[in-house]
C-alpha positions, 0 to 999 in steps of 0.5 A, spaced: 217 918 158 212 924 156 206 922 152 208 925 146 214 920 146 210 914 148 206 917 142 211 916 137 214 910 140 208 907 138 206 910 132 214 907 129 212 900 132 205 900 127 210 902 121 212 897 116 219 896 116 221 897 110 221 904 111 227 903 115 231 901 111 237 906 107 238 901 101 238 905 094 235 903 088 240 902 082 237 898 076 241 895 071 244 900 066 241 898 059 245 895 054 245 899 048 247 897 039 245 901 035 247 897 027 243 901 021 239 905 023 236 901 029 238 900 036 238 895 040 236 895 048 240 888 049 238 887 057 231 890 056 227 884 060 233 885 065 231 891 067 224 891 066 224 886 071 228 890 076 223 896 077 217 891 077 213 895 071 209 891 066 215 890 059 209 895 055 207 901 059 214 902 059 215 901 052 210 906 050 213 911 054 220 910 050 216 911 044 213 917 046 219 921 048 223 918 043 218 919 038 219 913 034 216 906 033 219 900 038 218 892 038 221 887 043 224 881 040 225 875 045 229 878 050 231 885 047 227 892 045 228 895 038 227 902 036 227 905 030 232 910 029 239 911 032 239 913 040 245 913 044 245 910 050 245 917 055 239 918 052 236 912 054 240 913 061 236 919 062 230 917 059 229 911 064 231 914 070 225 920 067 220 914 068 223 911 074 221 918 077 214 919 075 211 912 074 217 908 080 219 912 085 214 914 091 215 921 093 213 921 099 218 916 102 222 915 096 222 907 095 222 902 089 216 899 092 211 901 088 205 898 084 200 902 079 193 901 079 187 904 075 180 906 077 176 910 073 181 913 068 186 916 073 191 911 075 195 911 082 202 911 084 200 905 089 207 904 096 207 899 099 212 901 104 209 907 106 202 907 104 202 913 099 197 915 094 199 920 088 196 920 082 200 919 076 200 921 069 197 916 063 202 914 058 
């Protein structure tokens, strides 16, 4: 065995093995009515306890790109206005993208943590460091 492969051996053994793993992250579809003028998010807590965020960051990214005003009401969110479920689809998969998603290994376990007035993209699978833009 050269050096180089014993390098490498050891260096994939000081790896958390977390990295490893080949699952993919899929969380729940949002449950979406829409009656009136509202829509409701019916498994709102569902799906924020999937993606480990805080129920408000989340919340206030929706408002912004829906450019309407939002409530939680015990375990469902409701929006002003009428949004059909493909938009909160692919709103949710935006943020699991920019504030979720590590994009260095491409892994769910990630935690956001704010020093100064940046906030970082913290994994802990593999260590990676990004900062992320501000809600």
């Amino acid at each position: 065995m050269s050096d180089y492969e014993k390098m490498l051996k050891r260096a994939r053994e000081q790896l958390p093995e977390k990295i490893f793993e080949k699952s993919r992250f899929e969380p729940p579809k949002p449950q979406i009515a829409i009656e009136g003028n509202r829509t409701f998010f019916k498994n709102w807590h569902q799906v924020v306890s999937a993606i480990h965020r805080d129920e408000n960051h989340l919340l206030k990214f929706l408002t912004k790109e829906l450019a309407t005003s939002a409530t939680i009401e015990g375990q469902r969110a409701v929006f002003a206005g009428k949004h059909s479920r493909s938009t909160m689809i692919d709103l949710i998969n935006r943020y699991l993208k920019e504030f979720v998603i590590c994009p260095e290994c491409h892994k769910p376990d990630t935690h956001i943590v704010k020093e100064d007035r940046i906030s970082f993209l913290v994994c802990e699978a593999c260590g990676a460091r990004t900062s992320i833009k501000s809600v």
